[in-house]
C-alpha positions in Angstrom: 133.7 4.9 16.0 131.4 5.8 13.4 128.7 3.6 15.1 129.2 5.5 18.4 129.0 8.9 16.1 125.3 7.4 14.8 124.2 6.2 18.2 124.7 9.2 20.1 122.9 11.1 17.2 120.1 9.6 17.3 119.9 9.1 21.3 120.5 13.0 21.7 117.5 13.9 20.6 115.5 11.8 23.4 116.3 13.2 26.2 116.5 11.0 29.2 113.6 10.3 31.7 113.4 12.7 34.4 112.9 11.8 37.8 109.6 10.2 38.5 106.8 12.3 39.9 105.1 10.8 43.2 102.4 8.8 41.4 99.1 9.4 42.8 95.5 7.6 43.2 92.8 6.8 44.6 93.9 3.3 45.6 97.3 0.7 45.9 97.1 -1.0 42.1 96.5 3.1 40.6 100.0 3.4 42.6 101.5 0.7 42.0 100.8 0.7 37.8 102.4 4.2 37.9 105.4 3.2 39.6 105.5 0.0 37.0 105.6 3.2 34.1 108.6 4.5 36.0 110.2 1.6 36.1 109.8 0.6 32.6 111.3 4.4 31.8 114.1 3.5 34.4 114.8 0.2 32.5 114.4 1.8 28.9 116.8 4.5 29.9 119.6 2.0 31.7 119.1 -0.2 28.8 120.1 2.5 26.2 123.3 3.2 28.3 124.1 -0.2 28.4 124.0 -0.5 24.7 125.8 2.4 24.2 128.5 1.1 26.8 129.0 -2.0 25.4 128.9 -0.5 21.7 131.5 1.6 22.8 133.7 -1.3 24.4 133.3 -3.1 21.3 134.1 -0.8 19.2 137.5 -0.4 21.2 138.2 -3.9 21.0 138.0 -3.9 17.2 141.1 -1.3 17.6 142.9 -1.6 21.1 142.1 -5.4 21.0 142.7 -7.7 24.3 142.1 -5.3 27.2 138.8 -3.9 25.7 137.1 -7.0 24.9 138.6 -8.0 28.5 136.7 -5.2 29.6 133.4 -5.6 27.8 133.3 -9.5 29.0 133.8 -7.7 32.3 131.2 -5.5 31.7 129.0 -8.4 30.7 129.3 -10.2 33.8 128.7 -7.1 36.0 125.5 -6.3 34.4 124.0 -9.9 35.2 126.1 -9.3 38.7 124.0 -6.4 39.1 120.7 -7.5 37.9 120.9 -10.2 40.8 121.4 -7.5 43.0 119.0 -5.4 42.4 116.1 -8.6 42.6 117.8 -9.2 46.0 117.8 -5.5 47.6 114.8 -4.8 46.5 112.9 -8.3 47.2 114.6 -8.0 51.0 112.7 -4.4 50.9 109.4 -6.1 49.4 109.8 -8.6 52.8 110.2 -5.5 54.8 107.4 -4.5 53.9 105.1 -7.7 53.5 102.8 -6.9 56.1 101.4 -3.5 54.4 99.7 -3.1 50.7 102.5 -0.7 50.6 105.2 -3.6 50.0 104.9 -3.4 46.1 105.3 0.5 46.2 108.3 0.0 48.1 109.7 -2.8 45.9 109.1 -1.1 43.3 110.5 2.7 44.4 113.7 0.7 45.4 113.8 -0.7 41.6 113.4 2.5 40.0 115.9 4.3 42.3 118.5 1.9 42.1 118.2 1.3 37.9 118.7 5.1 38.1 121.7 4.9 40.0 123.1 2.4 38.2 122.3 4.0 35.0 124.2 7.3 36.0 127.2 4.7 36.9 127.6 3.1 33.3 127.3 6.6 32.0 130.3 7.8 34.6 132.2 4.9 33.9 131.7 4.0 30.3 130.6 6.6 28.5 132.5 9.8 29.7 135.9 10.2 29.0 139.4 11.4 31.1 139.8 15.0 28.6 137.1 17.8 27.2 135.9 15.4 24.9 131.7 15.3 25.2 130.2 12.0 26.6 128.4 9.6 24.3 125.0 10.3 25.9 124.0 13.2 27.9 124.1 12.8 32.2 121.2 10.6 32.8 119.1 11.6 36.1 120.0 9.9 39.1 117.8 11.2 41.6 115.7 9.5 44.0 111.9 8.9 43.1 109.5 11.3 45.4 
């Protein structure tokens, strides 16, 4: 508990990223390196949820024992689950779009939307709890990119 205490101190004061803004220039690869910074931000963020998730699941299993560390192997699995996921959705959108130098932009849009998505879900489903009692990190942005 007291490591949940000490990670949401220290992840309160960085706010999480806020929606990316459409990323403009004056040709594709200025795009396309802007929508790479989003996505690094979109991983950064869903990484620090996933931490704090799996922190939190741990921490539960040290006290509530078998069904926590049930869940976090769960948990585990899902992540990797989802990873495969996203590479699939988003390559199927990259083939969409093969025939345009607009396939990356659209690989990578898909990458930052869903990561955002999925980073709002760990906080809803992990993080949050069923009473008054604050999350462990604030509501991450889900919101589509531009």
């Amino acid at each position: 508990m007291i490591a949940l205490a000490v990670l949401a101190a220290a992840t309160s004061l960085a706010a999480p990223q806020a929606p990316g803004q459409p990323c403009p220039g004056e040709n594709t690869l200025e795009i396309n390196a802007c929508f790479g910074q989003q996505l690094d931000a979109a991983n950064s963020d869903l990484n620090r949820y996933i931490a704090a998730a799996r922190l939190r699941l741990a921490d539960e299993a040290h006290t509530d024992g078998h069904t926590a560390a049930l869940a976090l192997a769960d948990f585990d699995q899902a992540e990797k689950a989802w990873l495969a996921y996203r590479k699939a959705e988003c390559g199927a959108v990259y083939d969409y779009w093969s025939d345009g130098t607009i396939r990356t932009s659209m690989e990578l849009t898909c990458e930052i939307d869903l990561t955002r998505r999925h980073a709002h879900t760990v906080w809803s489903e992990w993080l949050t709890y069923m009473d008054d009692t604050p999350p462990v990190l604030p509501e991450p942005v889900a919101a589509s990119t531009p």
